[in-house]
N, C-alpha and C positions, 0 to 999 in steps of 0.2 A: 432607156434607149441610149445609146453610145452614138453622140456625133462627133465629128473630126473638124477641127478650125479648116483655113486654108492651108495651114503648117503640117498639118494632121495631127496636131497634140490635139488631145480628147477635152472636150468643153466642158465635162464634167469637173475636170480637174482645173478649169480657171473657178468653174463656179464654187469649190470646197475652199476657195483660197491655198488650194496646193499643200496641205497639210503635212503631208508625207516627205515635201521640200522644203519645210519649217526645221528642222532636226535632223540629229544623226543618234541613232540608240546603237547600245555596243552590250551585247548580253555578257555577264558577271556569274560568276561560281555564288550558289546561294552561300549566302554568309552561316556560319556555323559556331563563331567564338565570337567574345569580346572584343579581338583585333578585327576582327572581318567587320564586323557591327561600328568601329571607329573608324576604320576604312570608307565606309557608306557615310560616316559620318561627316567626314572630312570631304568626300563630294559634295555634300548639302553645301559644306558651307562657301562653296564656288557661285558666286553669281551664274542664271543660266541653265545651270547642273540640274537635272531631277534623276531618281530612281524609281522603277518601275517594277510592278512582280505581273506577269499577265496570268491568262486563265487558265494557261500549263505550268505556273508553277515559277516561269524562269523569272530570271532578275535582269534587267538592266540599266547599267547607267543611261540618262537622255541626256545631251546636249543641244540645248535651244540657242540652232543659229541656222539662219536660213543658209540653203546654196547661193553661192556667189553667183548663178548662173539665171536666178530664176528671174522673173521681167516683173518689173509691174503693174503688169495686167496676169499676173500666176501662170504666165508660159513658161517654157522653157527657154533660157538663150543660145543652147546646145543641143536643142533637139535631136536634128539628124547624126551629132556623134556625141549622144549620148552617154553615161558610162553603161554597163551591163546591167548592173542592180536595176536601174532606173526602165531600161528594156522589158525586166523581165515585170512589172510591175502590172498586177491584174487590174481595174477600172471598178470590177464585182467586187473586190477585197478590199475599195477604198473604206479607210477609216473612218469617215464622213459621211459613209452609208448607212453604216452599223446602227442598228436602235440601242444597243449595250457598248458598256464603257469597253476602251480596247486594253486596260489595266483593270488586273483585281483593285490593288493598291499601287498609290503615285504618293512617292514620296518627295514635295518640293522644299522640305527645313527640315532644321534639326529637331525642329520641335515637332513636324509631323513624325520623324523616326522614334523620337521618345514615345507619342503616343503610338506606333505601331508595334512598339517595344513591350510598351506596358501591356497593350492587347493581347500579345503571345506572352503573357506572363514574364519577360524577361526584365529584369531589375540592375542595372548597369550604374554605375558610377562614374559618371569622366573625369574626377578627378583623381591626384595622383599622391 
């Protein structure tokens, strides 16, 4: 059941701790060479930084930083001017809901890519 505070942000979304307002993911061309694979690499090694493959396959860098906007108590402090993204956002399609992971694979180190590397058989070398 969907209730609305006095704000009308939906309560469900203080009670996930806002999860979906913890980040910004930015979908990425699947890597296909060595250089693409050191690309990903060199995200890891940003503080923050994760990569992602979800259940269709795609890839994205994550950036874990919350919005500047969000309160804390997990409202919004921009509610009623919103951006759009945030507008169009379903309550049924929270992350938080899901009983399965929202990534196949989360790639948060370089040492997790090696091991995602090695899984798909791929034998890389970083040095030069």
């Amino acid at each position: 059941m969907t209730t609305k505070t006095k704000s009308g942000q939906l309560a469900e979304c203080r009670a996930c701790g806002a999860r979906c307002c913890q980040y910004v993911a930015i979908q990425i061309d699947e890597p296909e060479s060595k250089n693409d694979y050191s690309d990903i690499r060199w995200y890891l090694c940003h503080k923050n930084v994760w990569v992602f493959i979800d259940h269709d396959d795609s890839w994205f860098v994550q950036f874990n930083t919350p919005c500047g906007f969000l309160k804390k108590d997990n409202t919004c402090g921009i509610y009623d001017v919103r951006p759009f993204i945030c507008r169009q956002h379903d309550p049924s399609d929270c992350e938080a809901l899901d009983d399965v992971e929202c990534q196949k694979f989360m790639l948060k180190s370089v040492e997790d890519l090696d091991m995602y590397l090695k899984l798909k058989g791929k034998h890389y070398s970083w040095k030069r």
